[in-house]
C-alpha positions as CSV (number, residue, x, y, z in Angstrom):
1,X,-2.3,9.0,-5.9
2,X,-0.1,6.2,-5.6
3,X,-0.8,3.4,-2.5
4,X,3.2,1.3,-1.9
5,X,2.0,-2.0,-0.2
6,X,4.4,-4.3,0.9
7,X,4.6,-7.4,3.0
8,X,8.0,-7.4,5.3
9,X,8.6,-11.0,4.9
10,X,7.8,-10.7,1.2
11,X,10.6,-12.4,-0.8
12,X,9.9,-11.8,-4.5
13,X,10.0,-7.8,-3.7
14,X,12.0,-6.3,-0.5
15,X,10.9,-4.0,2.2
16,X,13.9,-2.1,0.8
17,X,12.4,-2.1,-2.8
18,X,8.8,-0.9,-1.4
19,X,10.7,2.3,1.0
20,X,12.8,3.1,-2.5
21,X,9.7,3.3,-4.9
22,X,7.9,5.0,-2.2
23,X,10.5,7.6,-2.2
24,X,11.3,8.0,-5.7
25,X,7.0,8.7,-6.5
26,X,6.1,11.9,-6.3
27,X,3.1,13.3,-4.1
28,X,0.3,12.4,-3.1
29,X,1.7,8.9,-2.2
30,X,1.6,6.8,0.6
31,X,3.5,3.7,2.4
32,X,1.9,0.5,3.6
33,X,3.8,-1.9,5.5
34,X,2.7,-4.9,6.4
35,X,4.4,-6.8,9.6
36,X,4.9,-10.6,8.7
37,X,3.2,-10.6,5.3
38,X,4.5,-12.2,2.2
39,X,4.2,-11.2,-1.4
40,X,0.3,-12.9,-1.5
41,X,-0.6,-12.4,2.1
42,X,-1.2,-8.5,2.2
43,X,-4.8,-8.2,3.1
44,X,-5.0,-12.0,4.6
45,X,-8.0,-12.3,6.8
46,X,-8.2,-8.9,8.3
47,X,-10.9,-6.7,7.3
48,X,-9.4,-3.3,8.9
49,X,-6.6,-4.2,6.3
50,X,-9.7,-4.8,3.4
51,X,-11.1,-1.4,4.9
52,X,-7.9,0.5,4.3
53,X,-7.4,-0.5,1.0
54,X,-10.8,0.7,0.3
55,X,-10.6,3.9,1.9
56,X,-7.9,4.8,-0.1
57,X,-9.2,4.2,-3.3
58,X,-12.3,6.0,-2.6
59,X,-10.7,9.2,-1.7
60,X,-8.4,8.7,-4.3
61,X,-10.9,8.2,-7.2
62,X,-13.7,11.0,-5.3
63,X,-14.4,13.4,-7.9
64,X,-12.7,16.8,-6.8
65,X,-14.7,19.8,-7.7
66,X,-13.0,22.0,-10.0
């Protein structure tokens, strides 16, 4: 699984760069944008945005039963 986060006032990689990766990545993938963050401001001092990021990698590291 593959988790895009980007910042839309991030300078050092675009909006436009996150959307293209995104795109490109096969499935299961997902896109995070983040309104008004830069390139070091992406989980800032939210903790639904902390909460997210840890909800995605636990079902994305869960063991799957086979």
């Amino acid at each position: 699984p593959l988790l895009v986060i980007n910042g839309t006032a991030d300078r050092t990689i675009s909006s436009d760069m996150a959307r293209e990766l995104y795109l490109r990545a096969g499935a299961p993938k997902e896109l995070w944008l983040i309104p008004g963050a830069g390139h070091h401001e992406l989980l800032g001092e939210e903790p639904a945005r902390a909460a997210r990021l840890v909800s995605f990698f636990a079902t994305a590291l869960a063991p799957r039963a086979h």
